[in-house]
C-alpha positions as CSV (number, residue, x, y, z in Angstrom):
1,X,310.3,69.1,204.5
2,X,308.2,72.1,205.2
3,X,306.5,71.5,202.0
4,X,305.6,68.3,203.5
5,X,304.3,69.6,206.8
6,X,301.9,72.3,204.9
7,X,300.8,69.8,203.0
8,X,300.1,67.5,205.7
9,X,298.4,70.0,208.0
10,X,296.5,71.3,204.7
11,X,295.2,67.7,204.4
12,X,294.7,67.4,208.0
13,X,292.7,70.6,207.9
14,X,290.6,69.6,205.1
15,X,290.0,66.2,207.1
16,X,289.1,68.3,210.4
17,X,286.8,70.0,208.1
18,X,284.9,67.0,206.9
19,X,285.0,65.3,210.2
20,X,283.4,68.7,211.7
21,X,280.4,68.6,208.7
22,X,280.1,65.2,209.4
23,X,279.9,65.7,213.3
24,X,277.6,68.6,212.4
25,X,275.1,66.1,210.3
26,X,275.3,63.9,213.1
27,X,274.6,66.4,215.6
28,X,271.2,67.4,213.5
29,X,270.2,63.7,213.1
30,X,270.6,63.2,216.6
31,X,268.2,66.5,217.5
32,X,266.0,65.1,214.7
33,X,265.7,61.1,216.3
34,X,265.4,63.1,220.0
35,X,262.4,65.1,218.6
36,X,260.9,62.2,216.8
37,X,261.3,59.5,220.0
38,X,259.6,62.3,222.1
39,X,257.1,62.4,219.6
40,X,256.6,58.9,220.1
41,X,257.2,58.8,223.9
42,X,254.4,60.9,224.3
43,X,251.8,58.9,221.8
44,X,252.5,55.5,223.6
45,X,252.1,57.4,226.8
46,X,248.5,58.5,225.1
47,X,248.1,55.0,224.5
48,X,248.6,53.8,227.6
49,X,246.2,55.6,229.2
50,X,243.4,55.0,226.7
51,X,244.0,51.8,227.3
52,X,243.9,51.7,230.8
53,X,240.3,54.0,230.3
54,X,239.3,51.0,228.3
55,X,240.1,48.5,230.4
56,X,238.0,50.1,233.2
57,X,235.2,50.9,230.4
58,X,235.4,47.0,229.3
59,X,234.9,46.0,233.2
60,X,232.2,48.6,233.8
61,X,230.4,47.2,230.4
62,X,231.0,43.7,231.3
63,X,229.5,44.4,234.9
64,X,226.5,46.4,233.0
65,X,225.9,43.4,230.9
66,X,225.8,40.9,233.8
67,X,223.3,43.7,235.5
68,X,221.0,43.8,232.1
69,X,220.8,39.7,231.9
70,X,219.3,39.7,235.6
71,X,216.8,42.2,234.5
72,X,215.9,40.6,231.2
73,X,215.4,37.3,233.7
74,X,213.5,39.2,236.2
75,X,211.1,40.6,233.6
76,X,210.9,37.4,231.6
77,X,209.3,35.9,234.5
78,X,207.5,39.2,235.7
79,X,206.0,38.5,232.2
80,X,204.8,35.4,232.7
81,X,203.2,36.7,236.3
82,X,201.2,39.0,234.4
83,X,199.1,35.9,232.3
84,X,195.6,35.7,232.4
85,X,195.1,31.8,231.3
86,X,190.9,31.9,229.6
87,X,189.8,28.7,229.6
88,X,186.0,27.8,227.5
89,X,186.2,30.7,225.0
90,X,184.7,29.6,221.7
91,X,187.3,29.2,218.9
92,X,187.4,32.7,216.3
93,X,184.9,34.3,219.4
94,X,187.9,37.5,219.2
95,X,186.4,38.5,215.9
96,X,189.0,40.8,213.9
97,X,191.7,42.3,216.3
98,X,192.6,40.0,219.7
99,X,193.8,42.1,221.5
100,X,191.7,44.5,221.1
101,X,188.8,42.5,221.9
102,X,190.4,41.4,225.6
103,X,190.7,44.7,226.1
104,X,187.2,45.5,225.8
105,X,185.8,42.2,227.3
106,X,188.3,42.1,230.2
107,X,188.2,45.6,231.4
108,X,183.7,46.1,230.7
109,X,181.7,43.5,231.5
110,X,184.3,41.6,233.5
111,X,185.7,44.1,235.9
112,X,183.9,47.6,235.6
113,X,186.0,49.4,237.8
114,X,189.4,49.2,239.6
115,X,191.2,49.0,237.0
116,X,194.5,51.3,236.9
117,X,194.0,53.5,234.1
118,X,196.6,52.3,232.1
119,X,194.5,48.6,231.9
120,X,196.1,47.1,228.5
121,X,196.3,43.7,227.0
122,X,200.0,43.5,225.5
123,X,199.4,40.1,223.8
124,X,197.2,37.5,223.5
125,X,198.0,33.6,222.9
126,X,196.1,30.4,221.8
127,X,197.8,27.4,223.2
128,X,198.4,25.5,221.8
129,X,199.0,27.3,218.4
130,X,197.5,23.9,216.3
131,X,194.1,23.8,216.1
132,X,192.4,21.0,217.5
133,X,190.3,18.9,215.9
134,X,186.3,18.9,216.1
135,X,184.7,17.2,218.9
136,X,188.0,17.9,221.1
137,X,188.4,20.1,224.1
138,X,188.6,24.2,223.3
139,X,192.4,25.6,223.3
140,X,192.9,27.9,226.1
141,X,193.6,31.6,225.4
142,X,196.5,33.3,227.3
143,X,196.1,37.2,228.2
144,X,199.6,39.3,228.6
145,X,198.5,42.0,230.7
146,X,201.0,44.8,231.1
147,X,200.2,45.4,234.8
148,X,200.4,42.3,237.7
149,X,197.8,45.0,239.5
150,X,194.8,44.7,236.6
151,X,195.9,40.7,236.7
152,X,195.1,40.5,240.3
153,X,191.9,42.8,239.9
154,X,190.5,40.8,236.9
155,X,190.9,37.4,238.7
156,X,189.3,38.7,241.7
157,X,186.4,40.4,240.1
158,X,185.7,36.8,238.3
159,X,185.7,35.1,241.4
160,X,183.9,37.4,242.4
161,X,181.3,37.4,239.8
162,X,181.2,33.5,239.8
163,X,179.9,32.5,236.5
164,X,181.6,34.0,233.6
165,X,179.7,33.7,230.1
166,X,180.4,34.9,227.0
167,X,178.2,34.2,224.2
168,X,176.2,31.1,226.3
169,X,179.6,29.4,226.9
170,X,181.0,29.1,230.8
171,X,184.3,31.0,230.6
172,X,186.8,30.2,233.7
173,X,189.9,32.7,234.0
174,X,192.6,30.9,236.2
């Protein structure tokens, strides 16, 4: 019988033994899964708050956006404020470079002074862009100016002036 006890508390021994490595494993798992959901705790917490400082930066864009589509509105028809419509002017009259020619003609003869001295055609438009054919009615030519100011000082110094020629033809700037 006492063999049968040492040999029982020899095999329970052993078993506490294994038990204890395997509680011991278990134990460094555990540490290991705690260190690794911490790990992970704190990137969805980094996460979470980038996304929340992209939620505000998608609202502040989106607001921004709105903002810019007013503006392009507001200058789309500030654009068209700053036309000069010539009516009369003799087809190929702007011999090589348009624009550079309305400069010239608008800012000399036209208006001499009064000017802000930043006077510049941005574009210049025959309307409309077909040709016409002979015998029919001259296209009109439509000046961009880049400043309402020099629109309102050219029109005025035409009325002004009254009779506005260029090369024998009656020129009328609406």
């Amino acid at each position: 019988m006492l063999n049968a006890i040492i040999a029982t508390r020899l095999d329970l021994g052993g078993r506490v033994n294994a038990v204890g490595l395997k509680l011991g494993l278990l134990t460094k798992d555990q540490r290991t899964l705690s260190d690794r959901v911490k790990g992970t705790e704190s990137t969805i917490s980094e996460i979470q708050a980038q996304t929340k400082s992209l939620a505000k930066q998608v609202g502040d864009l989106t607001s921004r956006i709105k903002q810019l589509e007013w503006k392009l509105n507001d200058l789309e028809s500030c654009s068209r404020h700053n036309n000069v419509p010539i009516v009369g002017l003799l087809q190929r009259a702007e011999v090589g470079n348009p624009t550079a020619f309305f400069d010239t003609w608008l800012s000399t003869p036209i208006v001499p002074e009064g000017l802000s001295p930043h006077f510049t055609v941005e574009c210049i438009q025959r309307v409309p862009a077909v040709q016409p054919t002979p015998g029919h009615s001259l296209r009109p030519v439509v000046a961009t100016l880049q400043n309402f100011g020099d629109r309102v000082t050219v029109l005025e110094a035409a009325q002004l002036l009254g009779l506005v020629t260029f090369e024998n033809a009656q020129i009328f700037l609406c």
